[in-house]
C-alpha distance (Angstrom), angle and dihedral (degrees) to the residues before:
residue distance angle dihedral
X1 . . .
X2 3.47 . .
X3 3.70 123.0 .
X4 3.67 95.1 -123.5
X5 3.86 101.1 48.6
X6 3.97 84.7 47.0
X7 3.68 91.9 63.8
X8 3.63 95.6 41.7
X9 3.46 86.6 47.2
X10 4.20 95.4 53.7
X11 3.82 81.8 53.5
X12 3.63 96.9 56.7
X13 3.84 90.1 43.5
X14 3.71 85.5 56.3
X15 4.04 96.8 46.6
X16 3.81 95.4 45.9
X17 3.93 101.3 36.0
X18 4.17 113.4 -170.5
X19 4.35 88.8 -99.0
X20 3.70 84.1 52.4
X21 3.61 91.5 57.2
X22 3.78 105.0 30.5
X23 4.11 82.6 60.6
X24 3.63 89.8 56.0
X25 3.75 98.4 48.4
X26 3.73 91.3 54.0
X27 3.88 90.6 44.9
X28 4.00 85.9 55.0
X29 3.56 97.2 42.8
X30 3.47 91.2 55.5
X31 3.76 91.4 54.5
X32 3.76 94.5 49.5
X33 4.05 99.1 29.3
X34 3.69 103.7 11.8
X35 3.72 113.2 -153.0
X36 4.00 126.2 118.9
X37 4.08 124.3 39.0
X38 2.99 125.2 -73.5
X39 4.31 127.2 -176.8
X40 3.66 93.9 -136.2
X41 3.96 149.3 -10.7
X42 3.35 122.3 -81.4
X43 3.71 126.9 -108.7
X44 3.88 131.1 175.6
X45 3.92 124.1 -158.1
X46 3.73 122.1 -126.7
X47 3.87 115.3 -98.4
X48 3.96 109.6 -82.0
X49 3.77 109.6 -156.9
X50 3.92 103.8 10.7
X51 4.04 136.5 75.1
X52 3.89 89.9 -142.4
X53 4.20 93.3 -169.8
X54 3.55 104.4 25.6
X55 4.16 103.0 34.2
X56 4.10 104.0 86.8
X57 3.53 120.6 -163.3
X58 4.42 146.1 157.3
X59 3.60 105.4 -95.7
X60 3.75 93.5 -107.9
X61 3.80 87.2 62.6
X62 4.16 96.6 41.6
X63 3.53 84.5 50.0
X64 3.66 94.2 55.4
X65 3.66 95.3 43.4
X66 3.74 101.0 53.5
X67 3.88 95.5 44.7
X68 3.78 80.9 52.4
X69 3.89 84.5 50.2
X70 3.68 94.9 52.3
X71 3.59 93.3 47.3
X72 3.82 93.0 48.0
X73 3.91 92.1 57.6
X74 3.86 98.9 35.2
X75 3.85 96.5 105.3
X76 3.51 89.0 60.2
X77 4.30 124.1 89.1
X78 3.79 101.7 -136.2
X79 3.63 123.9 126.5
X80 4.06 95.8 -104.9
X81 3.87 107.7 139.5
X82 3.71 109.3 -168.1
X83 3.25 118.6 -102.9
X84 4.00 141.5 143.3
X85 3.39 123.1 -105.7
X86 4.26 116.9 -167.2
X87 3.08 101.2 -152.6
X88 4.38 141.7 -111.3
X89 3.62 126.3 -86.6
X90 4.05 120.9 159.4
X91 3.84 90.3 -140.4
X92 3.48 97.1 66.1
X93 4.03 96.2 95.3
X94 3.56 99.3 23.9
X95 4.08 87.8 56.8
X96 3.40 83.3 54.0
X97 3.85 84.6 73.4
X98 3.54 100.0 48.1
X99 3.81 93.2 -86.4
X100 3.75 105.9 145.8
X101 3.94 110.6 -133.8
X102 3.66 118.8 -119.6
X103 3.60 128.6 -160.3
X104 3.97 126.2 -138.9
X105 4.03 106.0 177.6
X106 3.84 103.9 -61.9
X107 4.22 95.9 -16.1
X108 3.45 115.1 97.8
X109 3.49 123.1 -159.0
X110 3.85 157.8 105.2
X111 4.04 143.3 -68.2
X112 3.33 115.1 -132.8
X113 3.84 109.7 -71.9
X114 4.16 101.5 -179.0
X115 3.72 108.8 70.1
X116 3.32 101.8 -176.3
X117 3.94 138.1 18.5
X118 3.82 85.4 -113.8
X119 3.81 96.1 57.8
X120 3.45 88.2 67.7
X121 3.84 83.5 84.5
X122 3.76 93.2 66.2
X123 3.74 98.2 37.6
X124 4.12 100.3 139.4
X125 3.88 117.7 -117.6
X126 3.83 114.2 -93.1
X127 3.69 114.1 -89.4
X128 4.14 136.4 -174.5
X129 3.42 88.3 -143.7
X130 4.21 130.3 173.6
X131 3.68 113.1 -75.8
X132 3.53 92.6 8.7
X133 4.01 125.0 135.3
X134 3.58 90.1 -116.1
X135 3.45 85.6 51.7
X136 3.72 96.8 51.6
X137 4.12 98.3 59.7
X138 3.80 80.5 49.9
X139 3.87 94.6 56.0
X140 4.18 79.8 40.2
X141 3.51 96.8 54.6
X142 3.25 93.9 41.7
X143 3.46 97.3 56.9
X144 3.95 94.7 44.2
X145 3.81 88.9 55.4
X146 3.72 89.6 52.4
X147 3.20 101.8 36.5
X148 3.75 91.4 62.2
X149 3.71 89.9 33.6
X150 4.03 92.4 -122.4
X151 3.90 95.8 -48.2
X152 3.42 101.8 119.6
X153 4.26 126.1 37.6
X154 3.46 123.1 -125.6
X155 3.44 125.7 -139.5
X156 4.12 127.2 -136.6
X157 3.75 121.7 -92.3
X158 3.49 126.2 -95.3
X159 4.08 106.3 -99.2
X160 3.45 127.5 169.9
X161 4.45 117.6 -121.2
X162 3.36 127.2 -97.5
X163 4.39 94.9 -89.7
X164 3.89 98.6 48.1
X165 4.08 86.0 49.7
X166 3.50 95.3 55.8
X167 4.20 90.5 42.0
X168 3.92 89.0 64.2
X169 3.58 84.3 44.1
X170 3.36 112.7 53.5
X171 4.03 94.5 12.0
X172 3.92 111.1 -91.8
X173 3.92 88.0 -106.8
X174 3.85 101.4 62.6
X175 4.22 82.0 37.4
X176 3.40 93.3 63.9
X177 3.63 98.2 34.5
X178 4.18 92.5 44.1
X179 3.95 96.6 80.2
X180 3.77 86.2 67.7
X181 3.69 104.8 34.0
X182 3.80 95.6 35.5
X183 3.29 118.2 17.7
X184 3.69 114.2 176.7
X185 3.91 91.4 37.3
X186 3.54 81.6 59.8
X187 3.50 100.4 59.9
X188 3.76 100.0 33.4
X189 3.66 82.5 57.2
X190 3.75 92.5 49.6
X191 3.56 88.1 47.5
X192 3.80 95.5 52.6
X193 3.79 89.6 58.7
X194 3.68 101.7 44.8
X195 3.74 89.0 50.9
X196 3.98 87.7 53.6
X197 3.72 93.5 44.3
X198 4.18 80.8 51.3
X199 3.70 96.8 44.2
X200 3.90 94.0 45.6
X201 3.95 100.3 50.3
X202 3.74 90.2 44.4
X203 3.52 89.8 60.0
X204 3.81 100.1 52.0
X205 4.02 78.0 42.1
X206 3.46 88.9 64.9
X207 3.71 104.8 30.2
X208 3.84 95.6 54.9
X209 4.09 96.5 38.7
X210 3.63 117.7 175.7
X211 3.53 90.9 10.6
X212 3.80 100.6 57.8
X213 3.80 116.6 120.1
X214 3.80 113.5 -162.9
X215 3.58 103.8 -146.0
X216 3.66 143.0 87.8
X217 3.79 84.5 169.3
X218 3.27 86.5 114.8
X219 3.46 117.2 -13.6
X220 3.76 87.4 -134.1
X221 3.48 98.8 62.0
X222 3.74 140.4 100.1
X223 4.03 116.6 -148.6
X224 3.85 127.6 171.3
X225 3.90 124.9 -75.9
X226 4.36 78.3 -118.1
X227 4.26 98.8 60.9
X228 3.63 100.9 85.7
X229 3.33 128.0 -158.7
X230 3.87 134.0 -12.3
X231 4.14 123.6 -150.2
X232 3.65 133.4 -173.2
X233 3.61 118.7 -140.6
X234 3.60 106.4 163.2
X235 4.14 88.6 165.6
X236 4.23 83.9 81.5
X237 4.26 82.2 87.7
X238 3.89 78.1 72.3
X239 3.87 113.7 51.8
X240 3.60 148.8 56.9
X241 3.56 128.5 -104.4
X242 3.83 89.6 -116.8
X243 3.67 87.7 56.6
X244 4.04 86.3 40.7
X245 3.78 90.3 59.0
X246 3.94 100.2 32.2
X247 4.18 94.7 44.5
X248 3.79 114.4 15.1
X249 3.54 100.5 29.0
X250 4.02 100.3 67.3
X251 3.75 92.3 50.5
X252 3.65 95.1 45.2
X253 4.12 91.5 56.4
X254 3.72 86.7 50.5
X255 3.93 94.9 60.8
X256 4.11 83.0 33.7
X257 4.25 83.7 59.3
X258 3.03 96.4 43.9
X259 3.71 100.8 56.5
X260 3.68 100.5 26.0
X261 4.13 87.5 -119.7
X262 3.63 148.0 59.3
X263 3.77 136.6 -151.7
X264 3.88 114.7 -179.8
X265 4.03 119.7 -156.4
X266 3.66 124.1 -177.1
X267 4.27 127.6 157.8
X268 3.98 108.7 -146.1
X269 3.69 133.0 52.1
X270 3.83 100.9 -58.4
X271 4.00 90.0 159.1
X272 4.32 90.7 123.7
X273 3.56 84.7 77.0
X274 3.08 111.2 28.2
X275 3.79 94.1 113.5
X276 3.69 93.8 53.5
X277 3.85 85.7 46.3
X278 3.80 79.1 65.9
X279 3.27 108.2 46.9
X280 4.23 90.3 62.7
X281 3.35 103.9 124.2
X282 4.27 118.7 -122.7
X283 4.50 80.3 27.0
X284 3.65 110.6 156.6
X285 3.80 105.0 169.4
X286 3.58 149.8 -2.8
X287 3.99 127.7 -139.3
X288 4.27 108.8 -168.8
X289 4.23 100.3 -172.9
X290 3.50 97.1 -156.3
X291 3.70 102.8 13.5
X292 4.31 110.0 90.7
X293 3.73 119.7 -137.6
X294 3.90 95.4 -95.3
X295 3.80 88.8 52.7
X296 3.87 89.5 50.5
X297 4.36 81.7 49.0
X298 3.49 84.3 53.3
X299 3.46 108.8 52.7
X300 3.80 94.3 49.5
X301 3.78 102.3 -84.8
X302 4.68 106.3 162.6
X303 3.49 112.3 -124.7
X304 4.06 75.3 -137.1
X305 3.99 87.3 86.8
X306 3.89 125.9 69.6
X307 4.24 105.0 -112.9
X308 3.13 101.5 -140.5
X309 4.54 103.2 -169.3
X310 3.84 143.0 132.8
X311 3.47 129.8 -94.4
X312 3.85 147.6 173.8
X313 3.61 126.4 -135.9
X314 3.51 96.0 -104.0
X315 3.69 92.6 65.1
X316 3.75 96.4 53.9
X317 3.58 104.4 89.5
X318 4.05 93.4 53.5
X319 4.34 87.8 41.4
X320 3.68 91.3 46.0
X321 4.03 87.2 53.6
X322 3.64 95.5 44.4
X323 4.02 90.2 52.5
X324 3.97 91.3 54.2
X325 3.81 96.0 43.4
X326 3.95 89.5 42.4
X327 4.12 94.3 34.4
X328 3.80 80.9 -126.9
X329 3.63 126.3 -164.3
X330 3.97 94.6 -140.3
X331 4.47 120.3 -179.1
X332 3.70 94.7 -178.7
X333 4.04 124.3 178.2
X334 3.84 104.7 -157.4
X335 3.76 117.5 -154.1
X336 3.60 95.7 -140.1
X337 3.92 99.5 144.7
X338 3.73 114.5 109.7
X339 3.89 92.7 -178.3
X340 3.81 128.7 47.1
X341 3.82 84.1 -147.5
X342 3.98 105.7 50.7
X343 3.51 87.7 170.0
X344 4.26 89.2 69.8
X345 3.55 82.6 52.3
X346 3.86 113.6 132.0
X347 3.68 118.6 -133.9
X348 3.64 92.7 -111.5
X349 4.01 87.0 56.5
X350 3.65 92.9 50.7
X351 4.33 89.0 48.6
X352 4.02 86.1 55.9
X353 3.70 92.4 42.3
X354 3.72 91.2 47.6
X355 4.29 90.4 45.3
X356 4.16 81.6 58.3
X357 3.72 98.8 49.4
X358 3.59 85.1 43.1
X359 3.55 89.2 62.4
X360 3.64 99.2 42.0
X361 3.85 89.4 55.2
X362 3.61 93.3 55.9
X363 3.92 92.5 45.7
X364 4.06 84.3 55.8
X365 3.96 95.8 58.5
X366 3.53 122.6 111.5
């Protein structure tokens, strides 16, 4: 271990003691298994000096950064548990078919790689292959677990579900078209990708053990060993709820099956099916980007599923009364932070900051 991440490291033992973090665990296994008592909900604040999805770095330097992170929001009483997150990039299971990643600014992702419908037939099996991006979170994690010699978990990357892989694929166009004009190519295709997105979060499963935290939703936050697994599949803004049910639906319960869980992200107004969204069998959770947790009320989302959504401070007193009268099962990241260098902070900063969290905490009691 190097001598600088063991001194960050003593300082992060000291900021997030083992009471402070047993209290937390219950608090979020309540939320996601309920069970046991708990004095109030959990809540998590927003990250406060780091982009988590769109900030890319070696692993030396996203180590460095995030124990900087948890250092920077230590004085504070949320629920954060430390813990690393690699990062997202869209080419991760694409590149896994031979699609070669391409870079615009801070997106990463792929050209279209399936010409035609018909290539679909000799789309290559998946492969973690050398100097591949599924490779690189490997060689990431790897060296955060090491690094830190096992003291702090690491979460799963940020891929993107089965749909949204094969619309950079094939072109979201001819996706959404192909269940009519080609059928079977359709769902061998489909197939394909689920069986990546499988194959590639059981290995990080595996690789990082005890330490693996199944979430990217968000890359801040802690869930159970028992959740498993989230997806993105922001392309839900775009369909039906027939198509839902008929074409996203299967492949969804597959990953759901295979992990015993399901957490559903998607950025947009996805509301027209958010009922179907529901009815997935093994769901677990629902993240709406832009949609708030009224909207999600709204448009049908059970108070069965753990919300997981933004919010600000201001909108804790009316979300804290909607989760009592509606027993909700609220994960909310509150953007609290008014400096991207709390460290600068003056004292008299930290005393308001403190007044608001103080606030927030009382809001979240039983």
């Amino acid at each position: 271990m190097k001598e600088w991440v063991k001194e960050k490291l003593a300082i992060v033992d000291g900021l997030y003691p083992a009471d402070r973090i047993d209290a937390s665990k219950k608090r979020w296994q309540w939320i996601w298994n309920g069970g046991g008592e708990i004095d109030r909900r959990p809540f998590v604040y927003s990250p406060a000096t780091v982009n988590y999805y769109d900030d890319n770095h070696t692993p030396e330097e996203r180590l460095r950064v995030l124990l900087d992170e948890f250092i920077a929001r230590g004085r504070m009483d949320d629920d954060f548990i430390p813990s690393f997150f690699p990062g997202c990039k869209q080419s991760t299971i694409p590149n896994m078919f031979g699609a070669k990643e391409v870079v615009h600014g801070k997106d990463y992702t792929v050209d279209r790689f399936i010409e035609k419908i018909e290539d679909i037939d000799k789309l290559p099996a998946a492969s973690i292959s050398r100097g591949s991006v599924a490779e690189s979170w490997l060689e990431m994690q790897k060296y955060l677990m090491h690094e830190t010699e096992g003291r702090i978990p690491v979460h799963v990357t940020d891929m993107q579900g089965p749909a949204d892989v094969c619309g950079q694929l094939l072109g979201y166009e001819d996706f959404f078209l192909s269940p009519y004009t080609h059928p079977e190519l359709f769902h061998k295709l489909m197939d394909a990708v689920t069986n990546a997105f499988i194959m590639f979060w059981q290995k990080q499963k595996d690789l990082l053990g005890e330490l693996f935290v199944g979430t990217h939703l968000f890359g801040w936050d802690w869930v159970p060993d028992n959740c498993g697994a989230s997806l993105s599949a922001d392309s839900l803004v775009m369909i039906s709820p027939d198509y839902y049910d008929e074409f996203y639906k299967p492949y969804l319960v597959k990953i759901g099956e295979a992990f015993g869980g399901l957490a559903i992200h998607s950025c947009g107004d996805f509301s027209g099916v958010m009922k179907n969204i529901c009815n997935t069998p093994f769901l677990k959770a629902v993240n709406a980007g832009q949609m708030t947790v009224p909207d999600m009320l709204k448009a049908g989302m059970s108070s069965e599923f753990v919300i997981i959504a933004r919010a600000e401070p201001d909108d804790m007193p009316a979300l804290a009364k909607l989760a009592r009268e509606n027993n909700l099962k609220l994960d909310l990241s509150i953007a609290i932070w008014p400096s991207d260098d709390p460290l600068a902070m003056s004292s008299k900063e930290w005393d308001a900051l403190k007044r608001i969290e103080n606030r927030i905490i009382e809001l979240m009691r039983f």
